[in-house]
N, CA, C, O and CB atoms as a CASP TS submission, in Angstrom:
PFRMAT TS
TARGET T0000
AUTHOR 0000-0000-0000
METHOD Language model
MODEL 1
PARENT N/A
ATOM      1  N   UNK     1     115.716  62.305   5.507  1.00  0.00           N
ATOM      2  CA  UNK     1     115.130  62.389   4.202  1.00  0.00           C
ATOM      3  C   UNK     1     115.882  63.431   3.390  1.00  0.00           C
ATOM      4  O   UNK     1     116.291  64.415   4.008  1.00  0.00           O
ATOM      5  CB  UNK     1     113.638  62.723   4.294  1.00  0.00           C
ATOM      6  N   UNK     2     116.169  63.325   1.802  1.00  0.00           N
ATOM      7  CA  UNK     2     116.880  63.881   1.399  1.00  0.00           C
ATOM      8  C   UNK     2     115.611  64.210  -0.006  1.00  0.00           C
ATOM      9  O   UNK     2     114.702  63.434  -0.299  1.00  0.00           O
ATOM     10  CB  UNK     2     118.347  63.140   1.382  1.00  0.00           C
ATOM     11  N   UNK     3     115.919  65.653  -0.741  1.00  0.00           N
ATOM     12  CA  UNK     3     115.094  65.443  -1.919  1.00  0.00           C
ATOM     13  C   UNK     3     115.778  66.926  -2.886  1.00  0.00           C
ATOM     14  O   UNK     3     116.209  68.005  -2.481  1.00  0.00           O
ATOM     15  CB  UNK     3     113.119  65.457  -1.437  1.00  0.00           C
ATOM     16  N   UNK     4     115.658  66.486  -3.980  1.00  0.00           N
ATOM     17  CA  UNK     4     116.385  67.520  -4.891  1.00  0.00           C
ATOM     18  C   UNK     4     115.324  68.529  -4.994  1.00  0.00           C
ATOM     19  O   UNK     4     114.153  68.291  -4.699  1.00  0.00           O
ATOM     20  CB  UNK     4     116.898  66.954  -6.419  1.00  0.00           C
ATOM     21  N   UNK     5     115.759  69.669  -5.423  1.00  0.00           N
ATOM     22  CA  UNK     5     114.393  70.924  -5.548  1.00  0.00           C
ATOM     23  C   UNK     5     114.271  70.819  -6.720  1.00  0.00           C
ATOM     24  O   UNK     5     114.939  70.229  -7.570  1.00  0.00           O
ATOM     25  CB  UNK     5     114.547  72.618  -5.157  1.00  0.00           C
ATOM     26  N   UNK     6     113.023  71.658  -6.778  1.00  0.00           N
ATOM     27  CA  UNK     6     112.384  71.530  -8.185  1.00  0.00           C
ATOM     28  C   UNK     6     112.524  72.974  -8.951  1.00  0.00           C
ATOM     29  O   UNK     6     112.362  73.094 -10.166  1.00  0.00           O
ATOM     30  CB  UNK     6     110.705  71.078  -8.043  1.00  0.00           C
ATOM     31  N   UNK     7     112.860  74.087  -8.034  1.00  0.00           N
ATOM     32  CA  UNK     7     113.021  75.473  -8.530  1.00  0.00           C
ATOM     33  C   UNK     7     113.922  76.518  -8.061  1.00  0.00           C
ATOM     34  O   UNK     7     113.416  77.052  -7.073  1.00  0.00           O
ATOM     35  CB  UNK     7     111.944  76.000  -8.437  1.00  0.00           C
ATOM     36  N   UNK     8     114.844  76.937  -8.307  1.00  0.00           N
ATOM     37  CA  UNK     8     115.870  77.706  -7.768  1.00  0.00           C
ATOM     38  C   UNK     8     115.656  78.746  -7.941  1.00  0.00           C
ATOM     39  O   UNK     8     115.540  78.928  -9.153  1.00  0.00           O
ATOM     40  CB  UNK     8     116.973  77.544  -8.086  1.00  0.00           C
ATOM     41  N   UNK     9     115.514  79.678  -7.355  1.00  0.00           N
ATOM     42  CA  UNK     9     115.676  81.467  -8.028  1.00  0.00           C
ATOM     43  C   UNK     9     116.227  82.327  -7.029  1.00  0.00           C
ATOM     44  O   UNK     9     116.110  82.196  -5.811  1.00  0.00           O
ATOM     45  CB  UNK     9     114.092  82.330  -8.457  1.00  0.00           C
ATOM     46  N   UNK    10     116.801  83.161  -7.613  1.00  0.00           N
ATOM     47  CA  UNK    10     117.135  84.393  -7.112  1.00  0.00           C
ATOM     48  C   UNK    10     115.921  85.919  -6.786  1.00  0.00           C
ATOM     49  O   UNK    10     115.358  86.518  -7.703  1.00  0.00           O
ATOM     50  CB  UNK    10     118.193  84.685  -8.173  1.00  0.00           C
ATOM     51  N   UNK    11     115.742  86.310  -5.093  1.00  0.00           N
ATOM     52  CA  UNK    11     114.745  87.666  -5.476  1.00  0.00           C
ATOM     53  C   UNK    11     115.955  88.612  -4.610  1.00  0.00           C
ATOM     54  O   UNK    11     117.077  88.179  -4.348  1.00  0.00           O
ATOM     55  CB  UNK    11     112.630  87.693  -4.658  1.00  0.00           C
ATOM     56  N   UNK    12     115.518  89.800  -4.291  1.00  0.00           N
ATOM     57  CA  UNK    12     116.128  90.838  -3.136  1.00  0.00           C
ATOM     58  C   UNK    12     117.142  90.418  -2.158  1.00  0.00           C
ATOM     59  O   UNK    12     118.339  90.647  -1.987  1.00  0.00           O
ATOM     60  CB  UNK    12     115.053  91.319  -2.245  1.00  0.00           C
ATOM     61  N   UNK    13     116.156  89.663  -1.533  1.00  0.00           N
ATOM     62  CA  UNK    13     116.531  88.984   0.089  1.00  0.00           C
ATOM     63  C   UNK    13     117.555  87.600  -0.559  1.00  0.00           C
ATOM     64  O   UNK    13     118.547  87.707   0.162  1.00  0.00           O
ATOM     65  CB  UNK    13     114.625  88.238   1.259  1.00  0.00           C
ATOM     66  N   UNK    14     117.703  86.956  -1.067  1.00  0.00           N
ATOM     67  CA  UNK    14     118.526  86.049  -1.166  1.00  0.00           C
ATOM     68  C   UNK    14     118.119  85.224  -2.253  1.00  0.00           C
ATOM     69  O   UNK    14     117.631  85.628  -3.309  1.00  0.00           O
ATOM     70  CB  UNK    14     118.686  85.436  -0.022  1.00  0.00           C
ATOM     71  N   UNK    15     118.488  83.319  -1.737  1.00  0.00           N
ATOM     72  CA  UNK    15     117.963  82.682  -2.870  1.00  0.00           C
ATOM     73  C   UNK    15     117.199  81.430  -2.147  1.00  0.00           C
ATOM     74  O   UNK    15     117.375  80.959  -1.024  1.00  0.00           O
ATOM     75  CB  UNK    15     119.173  82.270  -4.005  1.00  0.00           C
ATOM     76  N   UNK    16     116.121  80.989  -3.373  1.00  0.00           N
ATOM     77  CA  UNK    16     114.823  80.352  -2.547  1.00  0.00           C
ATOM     78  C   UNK    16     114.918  78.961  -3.586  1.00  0.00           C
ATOM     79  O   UNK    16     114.999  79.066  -4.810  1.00  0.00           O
ATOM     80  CB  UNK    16     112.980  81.484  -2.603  1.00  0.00           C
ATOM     81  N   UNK    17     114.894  77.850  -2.964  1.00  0.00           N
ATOM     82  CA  UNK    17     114.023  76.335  -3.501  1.00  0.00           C
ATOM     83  C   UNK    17     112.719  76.299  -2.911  1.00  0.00           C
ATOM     84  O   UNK    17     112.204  76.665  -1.855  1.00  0.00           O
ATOM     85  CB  UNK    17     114.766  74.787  -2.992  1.00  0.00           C
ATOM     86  N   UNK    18     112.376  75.742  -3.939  1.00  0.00           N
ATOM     87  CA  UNK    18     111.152  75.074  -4.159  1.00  0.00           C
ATOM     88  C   UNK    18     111.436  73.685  -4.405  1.00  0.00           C
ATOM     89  O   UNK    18     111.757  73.330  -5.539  1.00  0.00           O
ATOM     90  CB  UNK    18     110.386  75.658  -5.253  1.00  0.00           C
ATOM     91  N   UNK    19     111.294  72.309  -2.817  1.00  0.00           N
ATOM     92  CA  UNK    19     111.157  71.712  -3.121  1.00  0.00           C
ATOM     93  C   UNK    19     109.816  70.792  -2.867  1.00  0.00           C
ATOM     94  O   UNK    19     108.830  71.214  -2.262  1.00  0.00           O
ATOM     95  CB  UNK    19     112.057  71.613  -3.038  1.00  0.00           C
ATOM     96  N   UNK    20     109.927  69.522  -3.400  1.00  0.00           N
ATOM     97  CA  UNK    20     108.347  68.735  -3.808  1.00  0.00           C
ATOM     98  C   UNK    20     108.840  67.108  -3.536  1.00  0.00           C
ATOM     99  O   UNK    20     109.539  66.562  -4.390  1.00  0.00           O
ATOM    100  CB  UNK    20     107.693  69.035  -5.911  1.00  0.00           C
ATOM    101  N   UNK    21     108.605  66.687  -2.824  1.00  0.00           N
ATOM    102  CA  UNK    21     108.784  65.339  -2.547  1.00  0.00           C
ATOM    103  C   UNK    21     107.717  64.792  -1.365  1.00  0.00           C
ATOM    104  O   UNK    21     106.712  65.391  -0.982  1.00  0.00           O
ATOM    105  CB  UNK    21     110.302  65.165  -2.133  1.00  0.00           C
ATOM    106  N   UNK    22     108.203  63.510  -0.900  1.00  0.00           N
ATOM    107  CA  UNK    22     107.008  62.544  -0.095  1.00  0.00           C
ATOM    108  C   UNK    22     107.644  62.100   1.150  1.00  0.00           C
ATOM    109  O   UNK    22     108.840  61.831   1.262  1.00  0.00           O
ATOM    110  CB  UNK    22     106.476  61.071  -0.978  1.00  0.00           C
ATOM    111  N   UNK    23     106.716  62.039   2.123  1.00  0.00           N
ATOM    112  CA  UNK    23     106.796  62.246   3.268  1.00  0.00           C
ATOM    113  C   UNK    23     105.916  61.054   4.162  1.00  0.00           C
ATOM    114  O   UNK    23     104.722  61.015   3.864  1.00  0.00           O
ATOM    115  CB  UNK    23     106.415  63.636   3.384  1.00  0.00           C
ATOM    116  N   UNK    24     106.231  60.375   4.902  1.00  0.00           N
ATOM    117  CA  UNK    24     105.802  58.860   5.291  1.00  0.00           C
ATOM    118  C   UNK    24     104.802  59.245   6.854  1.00  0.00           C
ATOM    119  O   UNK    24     105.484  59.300   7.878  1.00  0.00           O
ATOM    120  CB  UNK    24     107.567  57.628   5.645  1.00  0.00           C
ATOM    121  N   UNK    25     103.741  59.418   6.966  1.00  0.00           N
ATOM    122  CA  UNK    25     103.205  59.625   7.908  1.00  0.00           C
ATOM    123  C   UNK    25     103.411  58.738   9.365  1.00  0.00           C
ATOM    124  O   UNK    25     104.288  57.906   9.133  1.00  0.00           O
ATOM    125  CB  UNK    25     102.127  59.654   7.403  1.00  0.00           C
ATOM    126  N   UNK    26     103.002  58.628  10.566  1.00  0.00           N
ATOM    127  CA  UNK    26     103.125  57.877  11.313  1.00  0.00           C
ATOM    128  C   UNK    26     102.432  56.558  11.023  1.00  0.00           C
ATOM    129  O   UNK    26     102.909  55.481  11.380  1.00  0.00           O
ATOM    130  CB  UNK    26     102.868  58.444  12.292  1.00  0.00           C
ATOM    131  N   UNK    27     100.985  56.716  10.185  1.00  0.00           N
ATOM    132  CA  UNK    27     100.185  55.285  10.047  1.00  0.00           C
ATOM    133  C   UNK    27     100.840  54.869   8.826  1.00  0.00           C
ATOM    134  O   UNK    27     100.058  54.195   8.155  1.00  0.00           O
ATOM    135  CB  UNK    27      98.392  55.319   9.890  1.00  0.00           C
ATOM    136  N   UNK    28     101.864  54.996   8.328  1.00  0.00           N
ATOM    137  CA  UNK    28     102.562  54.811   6.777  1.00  0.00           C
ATOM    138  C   UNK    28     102.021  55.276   5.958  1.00  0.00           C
ATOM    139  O   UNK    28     102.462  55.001   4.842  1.00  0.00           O
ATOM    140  CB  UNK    28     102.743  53.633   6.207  1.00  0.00           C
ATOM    141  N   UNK    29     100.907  56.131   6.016  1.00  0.00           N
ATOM    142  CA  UNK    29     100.707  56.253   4.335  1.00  0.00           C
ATOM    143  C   UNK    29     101.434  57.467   3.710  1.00  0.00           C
ATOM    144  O   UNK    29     101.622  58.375   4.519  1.00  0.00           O
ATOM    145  CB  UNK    29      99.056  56.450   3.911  1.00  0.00           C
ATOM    146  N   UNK    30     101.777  57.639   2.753  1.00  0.00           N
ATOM    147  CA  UNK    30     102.647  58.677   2.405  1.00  0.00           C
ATOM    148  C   UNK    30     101.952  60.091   1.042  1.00  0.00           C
ATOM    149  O   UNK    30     101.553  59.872  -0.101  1.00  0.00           O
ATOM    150  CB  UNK    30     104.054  57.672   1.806  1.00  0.00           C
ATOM    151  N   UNK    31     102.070  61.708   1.927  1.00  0.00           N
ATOM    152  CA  UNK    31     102.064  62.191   1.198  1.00  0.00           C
ATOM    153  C   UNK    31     103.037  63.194   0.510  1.00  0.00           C
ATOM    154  O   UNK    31     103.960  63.515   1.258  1.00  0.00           O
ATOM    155  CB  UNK    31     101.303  62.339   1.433  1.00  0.00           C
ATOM    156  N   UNK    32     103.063  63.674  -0.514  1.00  0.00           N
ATOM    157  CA  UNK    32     103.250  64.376  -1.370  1.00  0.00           C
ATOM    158  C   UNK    32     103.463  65.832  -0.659  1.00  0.00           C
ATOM    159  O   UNK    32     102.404  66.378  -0.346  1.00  0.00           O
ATOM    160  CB  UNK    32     102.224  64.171  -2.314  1.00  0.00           C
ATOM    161  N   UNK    33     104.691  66.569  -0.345  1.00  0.00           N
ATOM    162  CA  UNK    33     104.161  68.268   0.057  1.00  0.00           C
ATOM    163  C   UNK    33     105.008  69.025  -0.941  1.00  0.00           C
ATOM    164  O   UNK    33     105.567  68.418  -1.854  1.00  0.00           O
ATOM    165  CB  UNK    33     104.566  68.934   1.897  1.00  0.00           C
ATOM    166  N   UNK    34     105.073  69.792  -0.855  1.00  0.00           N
ATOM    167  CA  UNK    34     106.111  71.088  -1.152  1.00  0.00           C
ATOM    168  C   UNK    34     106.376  72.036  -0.147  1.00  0.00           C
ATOM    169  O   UNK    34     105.560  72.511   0.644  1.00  0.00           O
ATOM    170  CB  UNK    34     105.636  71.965  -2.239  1.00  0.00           C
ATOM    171  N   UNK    35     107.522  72.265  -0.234  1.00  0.00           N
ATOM    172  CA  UNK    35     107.974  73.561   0.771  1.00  0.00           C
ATOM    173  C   UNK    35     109.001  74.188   0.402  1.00  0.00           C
ATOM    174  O   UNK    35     109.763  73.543  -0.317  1.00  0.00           O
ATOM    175  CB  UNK    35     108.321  73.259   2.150  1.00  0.00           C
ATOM    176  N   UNK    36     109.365  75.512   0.713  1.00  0.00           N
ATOM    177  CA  UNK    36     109.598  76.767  -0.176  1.00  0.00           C
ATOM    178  C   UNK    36     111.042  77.093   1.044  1.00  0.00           C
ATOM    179  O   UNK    36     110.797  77.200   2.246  1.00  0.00           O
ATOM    180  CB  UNK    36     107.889  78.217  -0.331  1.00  0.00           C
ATOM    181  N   UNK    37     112.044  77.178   0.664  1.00  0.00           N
ATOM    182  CA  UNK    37     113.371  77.215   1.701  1.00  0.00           C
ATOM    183  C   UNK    37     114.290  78.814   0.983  1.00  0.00           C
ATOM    184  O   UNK    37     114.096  78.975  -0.222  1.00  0.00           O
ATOM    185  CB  UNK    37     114.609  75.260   1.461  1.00  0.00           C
ATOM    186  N   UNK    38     114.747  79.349   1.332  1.00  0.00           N
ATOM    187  CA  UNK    38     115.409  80.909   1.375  1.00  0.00           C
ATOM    188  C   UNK    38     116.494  80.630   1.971  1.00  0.00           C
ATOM    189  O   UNK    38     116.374  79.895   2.951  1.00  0.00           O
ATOM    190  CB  UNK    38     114.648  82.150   2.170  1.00  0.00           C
ATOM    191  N   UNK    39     117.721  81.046   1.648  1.00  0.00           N
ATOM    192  CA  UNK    39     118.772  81.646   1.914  1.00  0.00           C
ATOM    193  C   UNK    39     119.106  82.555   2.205  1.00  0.00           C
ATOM    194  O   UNK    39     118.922  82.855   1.025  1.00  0.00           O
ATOM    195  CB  UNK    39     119.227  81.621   1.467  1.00  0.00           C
ATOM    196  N   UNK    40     119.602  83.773   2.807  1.00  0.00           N
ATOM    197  CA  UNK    40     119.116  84.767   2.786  1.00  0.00           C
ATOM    198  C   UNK    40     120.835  85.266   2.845  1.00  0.00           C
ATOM    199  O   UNK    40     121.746  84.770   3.509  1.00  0.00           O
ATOM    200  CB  UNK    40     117.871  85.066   3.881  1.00  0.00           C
ATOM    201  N   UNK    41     120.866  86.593   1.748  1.00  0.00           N
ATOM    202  CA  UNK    41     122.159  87.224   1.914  1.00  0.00           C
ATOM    203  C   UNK    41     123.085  87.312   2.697  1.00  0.00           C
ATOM    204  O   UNK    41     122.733  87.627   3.835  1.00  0.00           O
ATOM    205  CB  UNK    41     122.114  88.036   1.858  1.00  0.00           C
ATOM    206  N   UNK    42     124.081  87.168   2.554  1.00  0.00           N
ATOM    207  CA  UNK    42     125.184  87.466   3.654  1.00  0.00           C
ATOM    208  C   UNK    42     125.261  85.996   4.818  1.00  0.00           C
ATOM    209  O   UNK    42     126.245  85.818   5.536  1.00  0.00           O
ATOM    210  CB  UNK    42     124.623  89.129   4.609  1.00  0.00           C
ATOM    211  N   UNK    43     124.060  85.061   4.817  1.00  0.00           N
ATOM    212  CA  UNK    43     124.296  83.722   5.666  1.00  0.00           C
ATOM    213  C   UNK    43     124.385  83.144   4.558  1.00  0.00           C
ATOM    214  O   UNK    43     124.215  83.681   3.464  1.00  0.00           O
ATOM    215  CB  UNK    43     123.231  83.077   6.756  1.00  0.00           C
ATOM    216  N   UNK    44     124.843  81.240   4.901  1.00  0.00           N
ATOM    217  CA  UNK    44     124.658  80.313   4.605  1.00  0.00           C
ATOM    218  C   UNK    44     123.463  79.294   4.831  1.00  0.00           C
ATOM    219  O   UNK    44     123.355  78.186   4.306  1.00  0.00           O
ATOM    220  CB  UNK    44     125.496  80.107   4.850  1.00  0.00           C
ATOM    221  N   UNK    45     122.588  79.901   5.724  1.00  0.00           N
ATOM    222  CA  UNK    45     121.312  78.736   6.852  1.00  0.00           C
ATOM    223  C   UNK    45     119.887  78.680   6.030  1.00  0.00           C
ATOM    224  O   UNK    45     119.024  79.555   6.105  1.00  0.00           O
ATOM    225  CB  UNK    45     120.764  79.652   8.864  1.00  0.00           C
ATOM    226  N   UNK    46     119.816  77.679   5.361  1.00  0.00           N
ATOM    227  CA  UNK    46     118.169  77.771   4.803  1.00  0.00           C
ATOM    228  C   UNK    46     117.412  77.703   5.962  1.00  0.00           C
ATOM    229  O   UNK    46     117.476  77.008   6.976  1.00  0.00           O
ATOM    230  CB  UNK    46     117.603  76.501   3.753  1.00  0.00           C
ATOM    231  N   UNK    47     116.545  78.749   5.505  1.00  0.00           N
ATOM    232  CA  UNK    47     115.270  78.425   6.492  1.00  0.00           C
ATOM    233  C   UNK    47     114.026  78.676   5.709  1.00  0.00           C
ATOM    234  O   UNK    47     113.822  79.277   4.654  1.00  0.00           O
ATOM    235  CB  UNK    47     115.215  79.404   7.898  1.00  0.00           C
ATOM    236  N   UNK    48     113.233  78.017   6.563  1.00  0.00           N
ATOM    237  CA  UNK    48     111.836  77.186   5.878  1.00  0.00           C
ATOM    238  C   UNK    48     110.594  78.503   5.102  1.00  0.00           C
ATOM    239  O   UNK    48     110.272  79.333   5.952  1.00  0.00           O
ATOM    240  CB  UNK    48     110.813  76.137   7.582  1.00  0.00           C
ATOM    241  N   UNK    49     110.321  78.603   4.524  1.00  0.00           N
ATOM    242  CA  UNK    49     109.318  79.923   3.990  1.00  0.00           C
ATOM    243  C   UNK    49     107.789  79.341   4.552  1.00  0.00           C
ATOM    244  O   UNK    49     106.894  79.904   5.182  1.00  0.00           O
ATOM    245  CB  UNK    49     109.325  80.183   1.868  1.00  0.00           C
ATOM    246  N   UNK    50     107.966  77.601   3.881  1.00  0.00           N
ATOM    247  CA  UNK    50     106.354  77.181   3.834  1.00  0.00           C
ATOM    248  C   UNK    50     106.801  76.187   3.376  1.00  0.00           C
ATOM    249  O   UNK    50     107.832  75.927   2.757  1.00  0.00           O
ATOM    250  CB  UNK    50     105.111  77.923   3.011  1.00  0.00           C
ATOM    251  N   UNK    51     105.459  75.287   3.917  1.00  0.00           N
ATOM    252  CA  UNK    51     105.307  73.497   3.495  1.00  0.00           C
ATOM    253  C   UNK    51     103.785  73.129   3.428  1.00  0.00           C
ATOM    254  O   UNK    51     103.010  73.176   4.383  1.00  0.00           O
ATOM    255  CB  UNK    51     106.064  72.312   4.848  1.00  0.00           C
ATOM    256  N   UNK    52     103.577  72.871   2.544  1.00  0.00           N
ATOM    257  CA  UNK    52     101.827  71.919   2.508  1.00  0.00           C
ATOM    258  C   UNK    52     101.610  71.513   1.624  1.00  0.00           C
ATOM    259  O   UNK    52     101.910  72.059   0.563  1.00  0.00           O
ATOM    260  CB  UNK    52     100.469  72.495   2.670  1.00  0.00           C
ATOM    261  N   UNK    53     100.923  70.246   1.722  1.00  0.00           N
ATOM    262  CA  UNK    53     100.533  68.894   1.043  1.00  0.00           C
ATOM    263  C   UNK    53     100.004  69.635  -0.178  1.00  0.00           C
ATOM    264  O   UNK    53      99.505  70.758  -0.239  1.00  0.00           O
ATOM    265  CB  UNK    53      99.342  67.793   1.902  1.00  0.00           C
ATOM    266  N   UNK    54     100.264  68.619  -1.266  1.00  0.00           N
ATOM    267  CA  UNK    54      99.904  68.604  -2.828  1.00  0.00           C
ATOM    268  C   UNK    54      99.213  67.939  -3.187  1.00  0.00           C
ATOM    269  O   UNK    54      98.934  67.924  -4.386  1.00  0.00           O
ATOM    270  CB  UNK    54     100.675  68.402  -3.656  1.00  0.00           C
TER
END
């Protein structure tokens, strides 16, 4: 799954998306989450802040 972010910014520690897209459950029905990804100075490796349904 691929999805564009919805918010880029810069704080201290590095730089953070905010992205928001949909997500296909096992029984198919599909929801909606957001989750919050960081970069963090000096790496290249996003890692995850937070994710939950919208």
């Amino acid at each position: 799954m691929t999805a564009d972010f919805a918010v880029a910014r810069e704080n201290p520690y590095g730089k953070r998306f905010d992205i928001r897209a949909t997500l296909a459950t096992p029984s198919g029905r599909r929801i909606l989450f957001q989750s919050v990804w960081q970069i963090d100075k000096g790496t290249d490796v996003p890692r995850l802040i937070t994710l939950y349904p919208r």
